[in-house]
C-alpha positions in Angstrom: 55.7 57.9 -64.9 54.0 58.8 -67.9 55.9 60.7 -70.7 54.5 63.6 -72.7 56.5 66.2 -74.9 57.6 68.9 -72.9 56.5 72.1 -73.6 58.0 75.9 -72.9 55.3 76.2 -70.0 56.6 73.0 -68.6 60.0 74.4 -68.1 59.1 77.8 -66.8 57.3 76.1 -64.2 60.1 74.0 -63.4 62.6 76.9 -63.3 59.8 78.9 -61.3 60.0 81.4 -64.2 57.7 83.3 -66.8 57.3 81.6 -70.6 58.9 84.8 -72.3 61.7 84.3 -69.7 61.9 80.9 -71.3 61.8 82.3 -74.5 64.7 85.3 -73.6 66.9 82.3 -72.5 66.8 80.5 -75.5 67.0 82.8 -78.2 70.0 84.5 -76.7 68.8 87.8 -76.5 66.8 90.3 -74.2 64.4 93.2 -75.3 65.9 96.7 -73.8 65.5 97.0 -70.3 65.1 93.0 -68.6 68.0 91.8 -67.6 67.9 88.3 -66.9 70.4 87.0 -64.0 73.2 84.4 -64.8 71.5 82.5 -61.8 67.7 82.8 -63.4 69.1 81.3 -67.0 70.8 78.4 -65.2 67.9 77.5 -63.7 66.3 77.8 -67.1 69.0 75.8 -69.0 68.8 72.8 -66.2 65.1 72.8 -66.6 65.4 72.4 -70.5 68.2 69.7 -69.9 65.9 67.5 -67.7 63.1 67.7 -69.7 64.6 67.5 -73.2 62.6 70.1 -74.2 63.4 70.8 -78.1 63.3 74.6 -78.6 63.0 73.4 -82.8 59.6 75.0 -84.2 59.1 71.9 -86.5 59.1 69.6 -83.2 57.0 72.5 -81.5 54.1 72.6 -84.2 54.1 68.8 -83.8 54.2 68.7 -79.7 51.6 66.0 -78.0 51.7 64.0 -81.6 54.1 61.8 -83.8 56.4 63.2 -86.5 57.3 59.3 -87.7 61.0 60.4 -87.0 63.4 58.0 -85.1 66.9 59.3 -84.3 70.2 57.6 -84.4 72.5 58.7 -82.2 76.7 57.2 -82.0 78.7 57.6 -79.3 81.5 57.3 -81.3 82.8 59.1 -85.0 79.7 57.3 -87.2 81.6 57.2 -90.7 84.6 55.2 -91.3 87.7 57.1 -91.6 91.2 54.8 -93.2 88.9 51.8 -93.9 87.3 51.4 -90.4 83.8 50.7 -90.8 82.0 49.5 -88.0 78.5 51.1 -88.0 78.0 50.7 -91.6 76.2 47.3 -91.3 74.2 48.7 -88.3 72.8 51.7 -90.1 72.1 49.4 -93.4 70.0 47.3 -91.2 68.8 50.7 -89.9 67.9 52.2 -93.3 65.9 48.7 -94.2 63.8 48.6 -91.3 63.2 52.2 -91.5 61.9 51.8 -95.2 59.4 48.9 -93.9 58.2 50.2 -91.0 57.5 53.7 -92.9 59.2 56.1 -91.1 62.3 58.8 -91.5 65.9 58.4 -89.7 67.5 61.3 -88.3 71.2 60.9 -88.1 72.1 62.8 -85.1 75.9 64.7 -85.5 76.0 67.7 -83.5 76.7 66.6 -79.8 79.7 67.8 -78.0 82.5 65.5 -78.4 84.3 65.0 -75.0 87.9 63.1 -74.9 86.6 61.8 -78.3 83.6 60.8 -77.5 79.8 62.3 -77.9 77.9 63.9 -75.4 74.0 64.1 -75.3 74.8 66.8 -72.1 74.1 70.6 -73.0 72.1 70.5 -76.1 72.0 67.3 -76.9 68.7 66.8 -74.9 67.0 69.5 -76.6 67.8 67.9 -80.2 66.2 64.3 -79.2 63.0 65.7 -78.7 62.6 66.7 -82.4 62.4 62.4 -82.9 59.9 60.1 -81.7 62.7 57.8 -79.9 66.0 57.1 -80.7 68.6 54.2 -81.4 71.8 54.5 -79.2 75.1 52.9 -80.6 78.8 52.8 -79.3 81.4 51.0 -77.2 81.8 53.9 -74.7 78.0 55.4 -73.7 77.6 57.4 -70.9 75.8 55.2 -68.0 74.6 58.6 -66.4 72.5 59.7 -69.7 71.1 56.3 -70.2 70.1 56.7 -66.7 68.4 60.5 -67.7 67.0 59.1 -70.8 65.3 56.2 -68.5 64.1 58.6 -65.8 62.1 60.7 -68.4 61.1 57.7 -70.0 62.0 59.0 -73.6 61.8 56.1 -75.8 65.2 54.2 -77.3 66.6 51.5 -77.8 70.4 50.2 -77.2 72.0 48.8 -80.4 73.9 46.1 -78.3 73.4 44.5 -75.1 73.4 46.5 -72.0 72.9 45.5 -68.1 70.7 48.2 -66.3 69.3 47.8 -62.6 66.2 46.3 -62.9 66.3 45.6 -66.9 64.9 48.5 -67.4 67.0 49.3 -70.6 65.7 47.9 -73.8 68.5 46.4 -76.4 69.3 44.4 -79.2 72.6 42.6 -78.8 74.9 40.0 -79.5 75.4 36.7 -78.1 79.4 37.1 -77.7 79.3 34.6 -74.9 78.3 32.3 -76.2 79.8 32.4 -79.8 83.1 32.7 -78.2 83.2 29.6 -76.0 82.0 27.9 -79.1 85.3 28.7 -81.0 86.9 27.2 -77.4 85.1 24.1 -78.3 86.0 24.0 -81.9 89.3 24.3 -81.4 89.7 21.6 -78.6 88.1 19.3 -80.9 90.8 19.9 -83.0 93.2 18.4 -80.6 94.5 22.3 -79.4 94.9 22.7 -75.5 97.4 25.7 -76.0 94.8 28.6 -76.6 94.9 32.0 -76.0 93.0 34.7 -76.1 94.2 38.0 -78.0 92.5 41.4 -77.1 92.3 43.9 -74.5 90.0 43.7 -71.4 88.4 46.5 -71.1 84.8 47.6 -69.2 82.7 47.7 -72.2 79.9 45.0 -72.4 81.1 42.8 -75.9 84.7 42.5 -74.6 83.6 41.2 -71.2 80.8 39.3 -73.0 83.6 37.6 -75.3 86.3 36.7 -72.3 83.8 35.7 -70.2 82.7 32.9 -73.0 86.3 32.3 -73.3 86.5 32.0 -69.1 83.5 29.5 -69.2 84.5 27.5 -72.1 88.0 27.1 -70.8 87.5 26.3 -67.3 84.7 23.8 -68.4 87.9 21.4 -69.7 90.2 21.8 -66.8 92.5 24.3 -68.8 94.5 27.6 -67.8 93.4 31.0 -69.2 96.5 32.6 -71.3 95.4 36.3 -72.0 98.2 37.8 -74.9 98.4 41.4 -75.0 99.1 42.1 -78.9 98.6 46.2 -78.6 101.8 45.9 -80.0 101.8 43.6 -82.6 105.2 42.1 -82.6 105.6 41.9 -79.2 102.5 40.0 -79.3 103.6 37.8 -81.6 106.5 36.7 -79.5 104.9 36.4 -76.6 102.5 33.8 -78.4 106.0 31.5 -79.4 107.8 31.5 -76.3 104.1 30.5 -74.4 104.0 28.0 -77.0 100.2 28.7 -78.0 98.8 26.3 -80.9 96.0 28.8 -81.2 94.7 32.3 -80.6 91.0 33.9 -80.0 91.6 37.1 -81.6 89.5 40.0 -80.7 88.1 42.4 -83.5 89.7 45.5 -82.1 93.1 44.0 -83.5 94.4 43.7 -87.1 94.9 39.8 -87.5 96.4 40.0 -90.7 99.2 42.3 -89.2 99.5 39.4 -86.4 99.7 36.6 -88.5 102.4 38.3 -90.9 104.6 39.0 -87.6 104.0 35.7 -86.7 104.8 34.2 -89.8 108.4 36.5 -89.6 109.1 34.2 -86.5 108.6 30.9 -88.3 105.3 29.9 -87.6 102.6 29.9 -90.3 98.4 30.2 -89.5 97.4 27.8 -89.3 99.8 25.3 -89.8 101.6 26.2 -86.2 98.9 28.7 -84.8 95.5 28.5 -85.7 93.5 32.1 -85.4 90.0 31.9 -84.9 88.1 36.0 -85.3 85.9 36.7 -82.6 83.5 38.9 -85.0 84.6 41.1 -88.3 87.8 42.8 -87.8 87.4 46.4 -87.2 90.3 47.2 -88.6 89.9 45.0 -92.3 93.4 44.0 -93.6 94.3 44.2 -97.4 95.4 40.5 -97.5 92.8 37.6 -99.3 93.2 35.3 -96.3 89.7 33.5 -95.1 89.3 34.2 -91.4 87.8 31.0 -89.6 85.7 32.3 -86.2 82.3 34.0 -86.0 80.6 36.7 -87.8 77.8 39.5 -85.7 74.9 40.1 -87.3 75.1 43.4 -87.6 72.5 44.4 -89.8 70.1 42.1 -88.6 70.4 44.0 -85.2 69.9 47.4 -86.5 67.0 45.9 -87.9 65.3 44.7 -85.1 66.3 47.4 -83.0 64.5 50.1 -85.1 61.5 47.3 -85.4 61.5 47.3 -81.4 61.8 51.3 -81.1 58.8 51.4 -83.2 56.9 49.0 -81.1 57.9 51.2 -78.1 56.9 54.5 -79.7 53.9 53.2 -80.9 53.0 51.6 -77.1 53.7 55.0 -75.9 51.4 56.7 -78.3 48.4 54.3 -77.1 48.8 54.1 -73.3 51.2 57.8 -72.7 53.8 55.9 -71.3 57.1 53.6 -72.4 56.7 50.0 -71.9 58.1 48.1 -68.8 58.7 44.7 -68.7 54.9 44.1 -68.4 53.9 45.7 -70.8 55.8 44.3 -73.7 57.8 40.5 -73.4 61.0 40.7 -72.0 62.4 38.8 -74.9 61.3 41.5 -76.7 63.1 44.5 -74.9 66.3 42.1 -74.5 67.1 40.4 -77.3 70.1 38.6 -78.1 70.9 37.0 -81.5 73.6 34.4 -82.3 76.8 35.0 -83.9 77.0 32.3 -86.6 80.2 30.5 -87.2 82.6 30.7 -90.4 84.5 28.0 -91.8 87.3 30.1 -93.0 90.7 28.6 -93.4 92.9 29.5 -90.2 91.9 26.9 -88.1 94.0 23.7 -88.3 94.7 20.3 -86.0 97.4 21.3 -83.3 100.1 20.7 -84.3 102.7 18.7 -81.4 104.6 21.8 -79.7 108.1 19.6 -79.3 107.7 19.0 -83.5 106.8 23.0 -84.2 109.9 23.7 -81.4 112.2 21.4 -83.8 111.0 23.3 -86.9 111.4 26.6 -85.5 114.9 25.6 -84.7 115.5 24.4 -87.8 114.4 28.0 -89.5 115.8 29.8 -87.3 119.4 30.4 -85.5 117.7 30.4 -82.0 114.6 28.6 -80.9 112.2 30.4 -78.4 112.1 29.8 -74.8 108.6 27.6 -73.7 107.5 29.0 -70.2 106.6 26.3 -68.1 102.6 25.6 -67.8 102.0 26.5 -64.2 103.2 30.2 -64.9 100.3 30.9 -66.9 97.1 33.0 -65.2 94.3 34.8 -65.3 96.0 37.9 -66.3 97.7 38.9 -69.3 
């Protein structure tokens, strides 16, 4: 349906109310004498909530046009906090773009946070209509606001890849699968049979993205999944030498330096023993001068490309008065999905036999660890 920018006589007809009823509601006030019913300003508020009408004058003087403003908008806390920095490369990428395609970002901060995460519910809506579209990042989005943003057809643009009925939803992502059963490969033709993979499976689309290259890559050669919870770290670590792993997929949610220093405290050196591969850049950078071997996410060439295709959107919408379905613009276009390159770091090593690493670790230490016997490994962690 086509999309315009709302205005305060679109919501008073929706709310079957007046415009200065409108206005009463949002400005929190009343003149003497009108009383306005807690069940009349509902009806106002859930009118301004489904059309993201922005009550800001600046996006009022400017309604039916362009202001050359695209929002940004994190699901998550958006600056690093104890050296956690992970949508610093995005909003680089972001920043660049921006500066070439000759428009303003608009960083927005003041969404309710729910269970520590943001919230575009309440007035959250309002504030998007102040940009011309916006980029959406974060591991934990809200399926039931993407869903709203797509049913007004309000203009964004996923910062990773997303499934949506239909492929409606427009993204820039990361090819995880496929970078991920590529470090499978590697590290079979380095003689390892033994792998493992390190990490939690959770629901969000890059961690099912990277087990289910794992999964594929895996199964292609005939050999059993070993999934190693290492949420704690040393417990992880000894649940990697009694399976007798000769090498671990590690997720970017954990710290491998941490991992390979509790590993090394049980006699096994990376890579020597266990070689680590990184599936992407640690979240959670260590202090130590170790070269991770693995893949890297391009994550400034994404932000990049996602405010490039924003801009494309925004400008489609400007043309024709509505966003752009898959006929419109190319579907490689809405969707796109860049590769992860590799890194030749210097934790990847030939396995190493795991009857010669069971002698050494004997020899090293007073008792060696137990090897569970292949056919008890599975699917699950």
């Amino acid at each position: 349906m086509p999309r315009h920018r709302f205005t305060q006589a679109d919501v008073a007809a929706m709310a079957g109310v007046s415009q200065s009823t409108v206005s009463f509601v949002l400005n929190g006030n009343a003149p003497v004498g009108v009383r306005i019913s807690e069940e009349t300003r509902k009806r106002v508020l859930d009118a301004i909530r489904i059309t993201g009408y922005s009550a800001n004058p600046v996006a009022q003087s400017l309604a039916g046009g362009r202001n050359q403003i695209l929002g940004v908008f994190t699901y998550e806390t958006t600056f690093p906090r104890g050296g956690r920095d992970f949508y610093g490369p995005f909003l680089v990428g972001i920043e660049h773009a921006a500066e070439q395609v000759g428009v303003d970002i608009l960083l927005f901060t003041s969404a309710r946070v729910v269970d520590g995460k943001r919230r575009l519910s309440r007035d959250g809506w309002q504030r998007l209509g102040i940009a011309d579209g916006c980029l959406l990042l974060g591991q934990h989005e809200d399926q039931g606001e993407l869903q709203h943003l797509l049913d007004t057809n309000y203009p964004f643009v996923f910062v990773g890849k997303r499934v949506s009925e239909g492929r409606m939803l427009p993204y820039v992502g990361a090819d995880y699968i496929a970078a991920t059963a590529r470090q499978v490969e590697r590290l079979i033709a380095a003689g390892h049979r033994r792998i493992g993979y390190a990490g939690p499976q959770g629901a969000d689309q890059s961690t099912l993205d990277r087990v289910e290259g794992y999964r594929q890559a895996m199964r292609a050669h005939g050999l059993p999944l070993r999934f190693v919870d290492v949420h704690d770290v040393p417990v992880g670590a000894e649940e990697i030498a009694e399976r007798r792993l000769t090498a671990i997929l590690v997720a970017p949610e954990n710290t491998p330096d941490e991992l390979a220093l509790a590993l090394e405290a049980r006699g096994l050196q990376v890579p020597r023993d266990v070689s680590m591969l990184l599936l992407g850049q640690p979240i959670h950078p260590g202090g130590a001068a170790r070269r991770w071997s693995g893949f890297t996410v391009p994550r400034e060439e994404m932000g990049a490309r996602a405010l490039v295709l924003l801009s494309r959107i925004v400008e489609h919408e400007a043309a024709t008065g509505r966003t752009p379905a898959a006929t419109d613009l190319d579907d490689d276009d809405l969707h796109q999905i860049l590769d992860c390159p590799d890194i030749d770091g210097d934790s990847l090593a030939p396995a190493r036999d795991v009857d010669d690493r069971a002698q050494a670790l004997t020899t090293s230490t007073d008792t060696a660890p137990a090897a569970t016997p292949e056919g008890t490994f599975s699917d699950h962690a």
